[in-house]
C-alpha positions in Angstrom: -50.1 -20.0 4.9 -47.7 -20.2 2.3 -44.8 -22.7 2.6 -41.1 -23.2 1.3 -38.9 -26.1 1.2 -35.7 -25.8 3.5 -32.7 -28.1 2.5 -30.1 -28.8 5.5 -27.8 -31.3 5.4 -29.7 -33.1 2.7 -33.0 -33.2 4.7 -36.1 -30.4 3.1 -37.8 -28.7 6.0 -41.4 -27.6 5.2 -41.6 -24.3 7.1 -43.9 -20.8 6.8 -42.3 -18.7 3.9 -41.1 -15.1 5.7 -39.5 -18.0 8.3 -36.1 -16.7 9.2 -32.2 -18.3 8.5 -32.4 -18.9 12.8 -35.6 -20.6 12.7 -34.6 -23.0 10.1 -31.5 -24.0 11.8 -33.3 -24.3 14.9 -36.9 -26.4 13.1 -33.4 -28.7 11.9 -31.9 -28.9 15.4 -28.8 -27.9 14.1 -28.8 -25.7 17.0 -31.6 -25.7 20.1 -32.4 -22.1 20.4 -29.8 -19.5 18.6 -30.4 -16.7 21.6 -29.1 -19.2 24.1 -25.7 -19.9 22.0 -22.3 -18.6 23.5 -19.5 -16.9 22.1 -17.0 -19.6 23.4 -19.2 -22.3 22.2 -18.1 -21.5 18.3 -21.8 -20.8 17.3 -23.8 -20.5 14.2 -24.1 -17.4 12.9 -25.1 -17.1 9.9 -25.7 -19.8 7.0 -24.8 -20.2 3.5 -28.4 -19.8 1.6 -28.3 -21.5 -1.9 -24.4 -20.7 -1.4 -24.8 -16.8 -0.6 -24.0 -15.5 2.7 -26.3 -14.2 5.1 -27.0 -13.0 8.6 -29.8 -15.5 11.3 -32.2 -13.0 10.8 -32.0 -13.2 6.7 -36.0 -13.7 5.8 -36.5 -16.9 3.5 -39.2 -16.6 0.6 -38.0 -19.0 -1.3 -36.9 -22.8 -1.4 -33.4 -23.5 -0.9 -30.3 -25.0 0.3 -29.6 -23.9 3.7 -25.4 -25.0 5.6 -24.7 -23.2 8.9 -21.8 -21.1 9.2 -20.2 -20.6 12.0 -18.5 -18.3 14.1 -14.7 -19.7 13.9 -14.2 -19.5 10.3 -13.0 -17.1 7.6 -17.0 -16.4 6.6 -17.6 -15.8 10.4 -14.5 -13.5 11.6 -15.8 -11.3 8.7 -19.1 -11.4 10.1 -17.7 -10.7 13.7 -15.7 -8.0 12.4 -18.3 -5.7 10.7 -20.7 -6.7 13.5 -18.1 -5.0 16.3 -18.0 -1.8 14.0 -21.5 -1.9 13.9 -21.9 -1.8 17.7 -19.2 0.8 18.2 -21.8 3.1 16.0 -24.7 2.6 17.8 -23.1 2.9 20.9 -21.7 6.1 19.9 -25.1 7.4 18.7 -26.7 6.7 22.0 -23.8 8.8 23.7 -22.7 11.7 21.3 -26.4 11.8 18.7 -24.9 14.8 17.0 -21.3 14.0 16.3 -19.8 11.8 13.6 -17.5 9.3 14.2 -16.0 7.9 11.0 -14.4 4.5 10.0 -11.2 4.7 9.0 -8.1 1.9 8.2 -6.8 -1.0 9.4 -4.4 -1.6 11.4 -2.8 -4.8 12.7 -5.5 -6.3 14.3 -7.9 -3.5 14.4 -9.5 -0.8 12.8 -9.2 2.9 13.7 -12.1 5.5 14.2 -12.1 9.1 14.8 -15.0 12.0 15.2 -14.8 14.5 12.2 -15.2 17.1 14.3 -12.7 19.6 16.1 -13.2 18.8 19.9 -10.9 16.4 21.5 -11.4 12.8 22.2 -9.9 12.0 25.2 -9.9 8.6 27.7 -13.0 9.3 29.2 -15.0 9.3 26.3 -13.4 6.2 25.2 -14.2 4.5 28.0 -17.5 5.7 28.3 -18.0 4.3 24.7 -16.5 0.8 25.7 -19.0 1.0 28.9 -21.7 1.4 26.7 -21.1 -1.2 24.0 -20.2 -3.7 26.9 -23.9 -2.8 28.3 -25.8 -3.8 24.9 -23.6 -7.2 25.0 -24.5 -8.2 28.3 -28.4 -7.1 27.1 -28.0 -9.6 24.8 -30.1 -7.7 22.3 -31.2 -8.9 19.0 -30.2 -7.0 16.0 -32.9 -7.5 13.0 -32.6 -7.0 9.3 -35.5 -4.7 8.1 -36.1 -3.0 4.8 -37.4 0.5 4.2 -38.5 2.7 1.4 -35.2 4.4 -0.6 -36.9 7.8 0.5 -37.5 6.7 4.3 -34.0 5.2 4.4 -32.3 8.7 2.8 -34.3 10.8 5.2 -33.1 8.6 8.0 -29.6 9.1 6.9 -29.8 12.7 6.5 -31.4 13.2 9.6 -29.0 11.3 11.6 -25.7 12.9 10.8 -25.2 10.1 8.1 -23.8 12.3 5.1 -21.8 10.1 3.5 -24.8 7.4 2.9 -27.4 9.7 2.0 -24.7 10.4 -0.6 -24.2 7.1 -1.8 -28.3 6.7 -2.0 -28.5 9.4 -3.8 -26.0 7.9 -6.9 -28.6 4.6 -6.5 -32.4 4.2 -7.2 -33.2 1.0 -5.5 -36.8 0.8 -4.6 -36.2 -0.5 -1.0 -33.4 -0.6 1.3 -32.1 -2.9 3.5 -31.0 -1.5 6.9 -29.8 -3.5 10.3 -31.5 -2.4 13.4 -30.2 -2.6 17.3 -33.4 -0.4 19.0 -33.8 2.7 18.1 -30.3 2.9 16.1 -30.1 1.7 12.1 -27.9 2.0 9.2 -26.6 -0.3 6.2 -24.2 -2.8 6.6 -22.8 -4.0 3.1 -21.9 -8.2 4.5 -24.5 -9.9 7.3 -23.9 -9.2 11.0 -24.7 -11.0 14.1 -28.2 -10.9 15.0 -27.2 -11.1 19.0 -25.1 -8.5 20.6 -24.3 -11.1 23.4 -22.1 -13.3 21.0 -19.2 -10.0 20.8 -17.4 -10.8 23.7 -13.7 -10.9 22.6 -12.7 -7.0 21.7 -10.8 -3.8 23.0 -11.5 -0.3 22.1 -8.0 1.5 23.0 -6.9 5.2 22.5 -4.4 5.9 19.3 -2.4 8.9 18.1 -4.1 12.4 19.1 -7.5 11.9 18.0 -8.8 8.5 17.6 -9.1 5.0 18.7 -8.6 1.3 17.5 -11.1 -1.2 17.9 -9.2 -4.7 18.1 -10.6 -7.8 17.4 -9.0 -11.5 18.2 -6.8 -12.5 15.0 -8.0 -16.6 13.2 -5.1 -18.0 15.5 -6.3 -17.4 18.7 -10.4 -16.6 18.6 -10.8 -16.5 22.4 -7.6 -14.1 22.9 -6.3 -10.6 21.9 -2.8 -10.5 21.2 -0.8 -8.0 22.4 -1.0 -5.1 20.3 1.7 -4.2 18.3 1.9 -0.8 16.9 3.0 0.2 12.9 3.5 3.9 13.1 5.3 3.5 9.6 1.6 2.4 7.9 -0.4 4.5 10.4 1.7 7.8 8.6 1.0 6.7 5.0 -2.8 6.1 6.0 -2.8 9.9 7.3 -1.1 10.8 4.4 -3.2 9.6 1.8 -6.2 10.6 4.0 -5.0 14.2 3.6 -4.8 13.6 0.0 -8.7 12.9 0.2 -9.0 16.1 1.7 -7.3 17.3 -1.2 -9.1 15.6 -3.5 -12.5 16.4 -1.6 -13.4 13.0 -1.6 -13.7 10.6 1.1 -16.1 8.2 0.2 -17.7 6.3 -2.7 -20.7 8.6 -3.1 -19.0 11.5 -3.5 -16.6 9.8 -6.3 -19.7 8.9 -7.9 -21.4 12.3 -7.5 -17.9 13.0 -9.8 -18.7 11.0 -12.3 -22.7 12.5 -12.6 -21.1 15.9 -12.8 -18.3 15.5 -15.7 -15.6 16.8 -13.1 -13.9 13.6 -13.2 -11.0 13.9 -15.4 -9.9 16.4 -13.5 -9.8 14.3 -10.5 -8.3 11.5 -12.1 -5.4 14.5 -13.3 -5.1 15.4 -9.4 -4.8 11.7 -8.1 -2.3 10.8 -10.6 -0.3 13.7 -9.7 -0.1 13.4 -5.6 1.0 9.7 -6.7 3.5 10.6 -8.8 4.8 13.4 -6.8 5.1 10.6 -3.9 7.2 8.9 -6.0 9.6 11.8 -6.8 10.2 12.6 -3.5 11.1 8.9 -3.0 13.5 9.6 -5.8 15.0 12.7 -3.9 15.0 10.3 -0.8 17.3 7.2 -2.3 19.7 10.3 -3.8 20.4 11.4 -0.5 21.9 8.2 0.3 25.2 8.0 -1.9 26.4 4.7 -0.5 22.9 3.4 -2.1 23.4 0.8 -5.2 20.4 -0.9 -5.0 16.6 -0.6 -4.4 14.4 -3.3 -2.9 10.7 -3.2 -3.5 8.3 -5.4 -2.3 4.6 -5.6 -1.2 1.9 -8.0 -1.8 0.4 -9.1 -4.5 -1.5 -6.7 -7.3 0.0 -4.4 -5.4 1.7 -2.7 -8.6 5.1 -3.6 -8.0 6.1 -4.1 -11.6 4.8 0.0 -13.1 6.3 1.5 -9.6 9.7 0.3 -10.2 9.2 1.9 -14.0 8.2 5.2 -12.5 10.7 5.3 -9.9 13.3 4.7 -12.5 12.0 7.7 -14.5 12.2 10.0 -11.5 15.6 8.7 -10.9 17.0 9.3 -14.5 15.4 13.2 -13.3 18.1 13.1 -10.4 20.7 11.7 -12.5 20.8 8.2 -11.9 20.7 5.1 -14.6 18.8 1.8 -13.2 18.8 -1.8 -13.8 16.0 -3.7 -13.1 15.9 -6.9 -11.8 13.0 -9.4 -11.2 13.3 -11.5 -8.1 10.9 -13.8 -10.0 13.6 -14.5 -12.1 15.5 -16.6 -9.3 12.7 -18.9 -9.1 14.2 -22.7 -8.1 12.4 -25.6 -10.1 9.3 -26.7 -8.2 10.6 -29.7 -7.2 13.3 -28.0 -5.1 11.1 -25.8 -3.3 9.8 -26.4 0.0 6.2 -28.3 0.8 3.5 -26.5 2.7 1.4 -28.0 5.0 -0.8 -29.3 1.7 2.7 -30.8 0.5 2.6 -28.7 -2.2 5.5 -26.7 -3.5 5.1 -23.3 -1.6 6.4 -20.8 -4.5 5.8 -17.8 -2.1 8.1 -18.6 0.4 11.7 -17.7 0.4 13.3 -20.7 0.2 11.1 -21.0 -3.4 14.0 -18.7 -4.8 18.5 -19.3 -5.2 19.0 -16.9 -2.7 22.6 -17.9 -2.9 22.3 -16.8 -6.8 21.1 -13.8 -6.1 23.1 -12.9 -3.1 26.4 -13.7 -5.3 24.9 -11.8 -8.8 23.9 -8.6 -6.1 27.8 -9.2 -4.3 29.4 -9.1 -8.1 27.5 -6.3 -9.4 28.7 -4.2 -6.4 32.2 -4.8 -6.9 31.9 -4.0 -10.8 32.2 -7.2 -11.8 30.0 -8.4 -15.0 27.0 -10.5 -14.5 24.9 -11.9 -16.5 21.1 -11.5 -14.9 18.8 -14.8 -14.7 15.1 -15.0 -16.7 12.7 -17.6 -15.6 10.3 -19.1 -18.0 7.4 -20.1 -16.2 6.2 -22.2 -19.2 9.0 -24.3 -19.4 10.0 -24.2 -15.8 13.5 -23.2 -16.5 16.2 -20.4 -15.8 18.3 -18.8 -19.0 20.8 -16.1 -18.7 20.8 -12.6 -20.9 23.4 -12.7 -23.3 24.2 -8.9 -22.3 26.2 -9.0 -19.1 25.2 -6.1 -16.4 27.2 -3.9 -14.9 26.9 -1.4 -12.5 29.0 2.3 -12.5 28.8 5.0 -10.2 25.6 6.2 -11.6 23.7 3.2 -11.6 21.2 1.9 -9.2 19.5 -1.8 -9.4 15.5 -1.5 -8.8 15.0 -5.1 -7.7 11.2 -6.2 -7.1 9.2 -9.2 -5.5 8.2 -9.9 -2.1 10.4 -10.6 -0.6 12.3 -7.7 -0.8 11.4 -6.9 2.8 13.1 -10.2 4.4 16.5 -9.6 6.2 17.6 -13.1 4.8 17.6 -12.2 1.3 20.4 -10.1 2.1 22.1 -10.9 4.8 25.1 -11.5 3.0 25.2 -7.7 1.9 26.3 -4.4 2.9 22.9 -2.8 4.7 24.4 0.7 3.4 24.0 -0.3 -0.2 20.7 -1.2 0.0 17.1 1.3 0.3 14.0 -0.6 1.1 10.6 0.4 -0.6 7.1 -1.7 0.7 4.4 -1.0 -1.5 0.9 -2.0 -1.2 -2.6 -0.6 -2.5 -4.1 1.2 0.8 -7.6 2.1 0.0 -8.3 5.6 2.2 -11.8 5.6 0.1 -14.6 4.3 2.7 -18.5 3.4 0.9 -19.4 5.8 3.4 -18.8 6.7 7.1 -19.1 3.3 8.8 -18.3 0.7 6.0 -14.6 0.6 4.5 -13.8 -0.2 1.1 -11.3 -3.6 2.5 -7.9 -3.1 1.2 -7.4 -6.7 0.6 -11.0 -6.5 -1.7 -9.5 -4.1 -4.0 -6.2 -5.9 -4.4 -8.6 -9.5 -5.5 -10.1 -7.4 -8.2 -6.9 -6.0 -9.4 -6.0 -9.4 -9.7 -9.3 -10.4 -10.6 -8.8 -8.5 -14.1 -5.3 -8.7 -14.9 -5.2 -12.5 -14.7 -7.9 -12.8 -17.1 -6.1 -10.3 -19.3 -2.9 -11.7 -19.5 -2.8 -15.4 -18.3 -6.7 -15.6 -19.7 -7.6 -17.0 -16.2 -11.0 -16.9 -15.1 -12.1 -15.4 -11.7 -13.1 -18.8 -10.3 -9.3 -19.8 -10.8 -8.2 -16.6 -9.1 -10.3 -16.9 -6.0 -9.6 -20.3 -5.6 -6.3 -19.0 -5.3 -6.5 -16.7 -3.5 -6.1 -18.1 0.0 -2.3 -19.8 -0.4 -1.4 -15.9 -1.6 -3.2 -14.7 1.5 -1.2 -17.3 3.9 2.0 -16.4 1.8 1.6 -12.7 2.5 1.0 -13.4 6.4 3.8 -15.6 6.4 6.4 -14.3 4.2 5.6 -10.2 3.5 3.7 -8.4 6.0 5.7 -9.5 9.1 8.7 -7.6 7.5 6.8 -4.6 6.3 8.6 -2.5 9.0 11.7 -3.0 7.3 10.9 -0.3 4.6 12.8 2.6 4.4 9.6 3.9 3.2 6.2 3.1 2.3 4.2 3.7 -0.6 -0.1 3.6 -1.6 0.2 2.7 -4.6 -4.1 3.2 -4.6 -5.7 5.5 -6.3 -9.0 7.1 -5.1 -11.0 6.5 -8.7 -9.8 3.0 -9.7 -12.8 1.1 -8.8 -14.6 3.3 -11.1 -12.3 1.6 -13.9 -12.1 -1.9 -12.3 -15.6 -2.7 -12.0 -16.4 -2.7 -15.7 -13.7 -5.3 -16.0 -14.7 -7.6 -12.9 -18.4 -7.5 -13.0 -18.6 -9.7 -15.9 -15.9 -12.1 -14.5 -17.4 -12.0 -11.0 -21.0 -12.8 -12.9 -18.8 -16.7 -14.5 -18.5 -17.7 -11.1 -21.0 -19.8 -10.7 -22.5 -21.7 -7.3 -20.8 -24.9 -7.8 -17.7 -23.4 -7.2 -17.9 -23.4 -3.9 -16.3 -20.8 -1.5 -15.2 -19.0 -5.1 -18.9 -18.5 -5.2 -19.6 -16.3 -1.6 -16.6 -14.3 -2.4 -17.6 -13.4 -5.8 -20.9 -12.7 -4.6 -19.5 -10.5 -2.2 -17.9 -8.7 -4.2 -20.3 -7.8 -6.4 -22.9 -6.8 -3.8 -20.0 -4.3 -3.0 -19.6 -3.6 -7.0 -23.1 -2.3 -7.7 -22.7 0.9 -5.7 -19.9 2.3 -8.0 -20.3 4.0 -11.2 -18.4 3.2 -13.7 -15.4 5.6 -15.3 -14.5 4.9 -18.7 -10.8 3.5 -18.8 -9.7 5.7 -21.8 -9.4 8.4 -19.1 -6.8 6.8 -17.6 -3.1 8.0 -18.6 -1.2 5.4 -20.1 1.8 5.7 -17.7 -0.6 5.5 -14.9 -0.2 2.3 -12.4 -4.0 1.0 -12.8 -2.4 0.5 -16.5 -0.6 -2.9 -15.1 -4.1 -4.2 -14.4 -6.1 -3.5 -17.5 -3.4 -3.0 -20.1 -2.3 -0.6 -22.5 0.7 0.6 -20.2 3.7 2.8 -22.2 6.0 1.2 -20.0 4.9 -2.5 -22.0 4.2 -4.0 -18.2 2.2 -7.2 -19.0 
């Protein structure tokens, strides 16, 4: 029998090749037996193999490094999370074989579902649903990677009530594909799962709005706990919204974007998504006019989320309604790094809010209002220090400030101020596009490529650099943006349904530097480019030069950098 070498924790196993991730971590008694591990025991679940995530029943043909990953960590919630989905779909195909239930958005701490069909879901169907994915984790039942033929796989798709995969297959030409498989029930699953239903324990499957239901999962926090739910209605209306423009736009998932691009209809598309965007933004336009008491405009959202372009075509659609605009940077109050506050790494933390002269900008905002003359701050983030424009600013009756950065949102930027002057905008790139119906395109994904390309472009960073860096903007958006996201006035996607098409020339390449040394850098990117290779690409030239995707790869007519 063949062999391979194993590597874990600096020790090379000799094992059978075809043995499995659990069987090496068990041969290295990293754990006894893998079936016997409990949720509350923070198991293994997976293991990094030569740095590349992958589920305990990943087959090894090769030597390699092997390091366990377990369930408690930002590799493993991911895992949990897709592996919950996973086991709401099979129990729904065991209950309801001819109806399609469809993934749709986050939410908070869960995602919400919802059949594509026309006959009402009510409680009793949920809870028969939760009964039966509570009875396959107390089997305890192993779910196995396994890899068919493309045609075996696209049968099984289309014979199963699986449109939206058979249509993604049928854009690809992989020889084989690799399925996961819980009895009789299988499908694709685009990041590992857990290979034992019995390690779910800690979830809640709840009814929401008319027609659907959120499945909840614990947040990093608290692992062993829900929290108490906490609903957004604000974001849950923009979802529908731009889920009706999908309707509009007649596409709803990646396959059918790329069916687009096979056909030559996309320019058209790409016409018809700029559009419902920009009409958004007119009628946000018409919405801040209706306020007369309103001199200023806060916009915020996290990062890549297109701040910068937004505020250029909000001013446009203002100047249509009468209006003049000032624009002002809240990056422009930045304090000196060594008078902003540590983070728990004693670093200066630069997102928080304490990073910026609040009382600056509080008096400038207080001035302008009263028709005094001010003369607006720029920060040079080369030299690290703040000028003024020569040009004082002054506001007349006519006028409206369009003031951006994140933390546009947060009461305490403007306490000081009259609440009537001020309209709140939160902006953030929603993705309603799904890779088909049970695997989401992750909103958070799209905005790392965004940013993945425009730092290259502009700041000539690599994409090693921006994932590294990645986490302190993720604990800086938990922290500082998204628990004032409610404030808005009104919410924005600033998404659009064929960017990825555009992105992924750009990122592949950069993805393709990162190299295994760089660490967790190395599993994202990876990621990422396993999710990559399923969209085709759309030529950028298409794209209309005051479109918002221009902030990202350049060549915007508003001169956004």
């Amino acid at each position: 029998m063949k062999s391979i070498t194993v590597t874990i924790n600096e020790k090379p196993l000799v094992m059978p090749i075809g043995s499995t991730v659990e069987d090496a971590l068990i041969e290295a008694k990293v754990v006894d037996s893998c079936i016997k591990q409990s949720y509350e025991s923070n198991p293994y679940i997976g293991a990094l193999v030569n740095h590349e995530l992958h589920s305990c029943s990943r087959t090894l043909v090769a030597d390699c490094t092997l390091e366990g990953v377990r369930l408690f960590t930002d590799m493993g919630k991911r895992v949990y999370r897709h592996s919950i989905c996973y086991l709401l779909f099979a129990a729904v195909s065991m209950l309801y074989p001819n109806r399609r239930l469809v993934i749709g958005h986050s939410l908070g701490d869960g995602y919400y579902f919802s059949f594509d069909d026309d006959l009402t879901l009510n409680v009793s169907d949920i809870e028969a649903i939760e009964d039966a994915m509570h009875a396959l984790v107390d089997q305890n039942l192993r779910i196995e990677e396994v890899t068919l033929p493309y045609q075996s796989a696209l049968t099984y798709f289309e014979n199963n009530h699986h449109e939206l995969t058979a249509a993604l297959l049928a854009t690809r030409n992989d020889p084989k594909i690799n399925l996961y498989r819980l009895q009789g029930y299988m499908d694709i699953s685009y990041e590992p799962l857990l290979s034992k239903t019995g390690l779910m324990q800690v979830w809640e499957l709840k009814p929401y709005q008319e027609r659907g239901m959120l499945l909840r999962y614990p947040r990093s926090h608290s692992f062993m706990n829900l929290d108490p739910f906490v609903d957004n209605p604000l974001l849950f209306s923009i979802y529908r919204e731009y889920k009706a423009w999908g309707s509009i736009l007649n596409v709803q998932a990646l396959g059918q974007l790329n069916q687009m691009g096979n056909q030559n209809t996309i320019e058209s598309f790409i016409r018809l998504a700029e559009a419902l965007q920009q009409k958004k933004i007119a009628s946000i336009a018409d919405q801040i006019g209706l306020h007369s008491s309103v001199k200023a405009v806060l916009i915020a959202g996290p990062s890549s989320s297109g701040k910068t372009t937004f505020a250029h075509k909000l001013a446009v659609q203002l100047q249509v309604i009468g209006k003049k605009t000032i624009k002002i940077s809240l990056d422009n109050y930045y304090l000196p790094p060594d008078q902003a506050p540590k983070d728990e790494f004693n670093k200066p933390d630069l997102e928080a809010l304490e990073a910026l002269d609040v009382a600056q900008f509080q008096k400038d905002l207080a001035d302008l209002f009263d028709s005094k003359e001010v003369h607006l701050p720029s920060y040079d983030f080369k030299t690290l220090t703040r000028t003024y424009e020569e040009k004082p600013s002054k506001l007349d009756k006519r006028t409206i400030l369009l003031i951006e950065g994140i933390h546009g949102m947060n009461p305490k930027l403007t306490a000081s101020l009259d609440n009537d002057l001020l309209f709140r905008v939160y902006i953030s790139a929603l993705t309603q596009l799904n890779l088909d119906d049970h695997n989401r395109i992750s909103t958070t994904d799209n905005r790392i490529i965004r940013r993945i390309v425009r730092d290259n472009r502009t700041r000539g960073t690599n994409a090693t650099a921006t994932l590294n860096m990645w986490p302190s903007v993720e604990r800086g958006e938990n922290r500082y943006i998204f628990p004032y996201q409610n404030n808005a006035d009104v919410m924005i996607n600033s998404a659009l349904d064929y960017e990825l098409g555009v992105l992924t020339p750009f990122a592949q390449p950069l993805l393709k530097m990162v190299k295994p040394s760089a660490g967790a850098a190395y599993e994202t990117a990876r990621r990422l480019l396993r999710f990559l290779e399923h969209v085709n690409p759309i030529a950028d030239t298409l794209v209309p030069q005051d479109s918002l995707l221009r902030e990202f790869i350049g060549g915007s007519e508003f001169g956004v950098i």
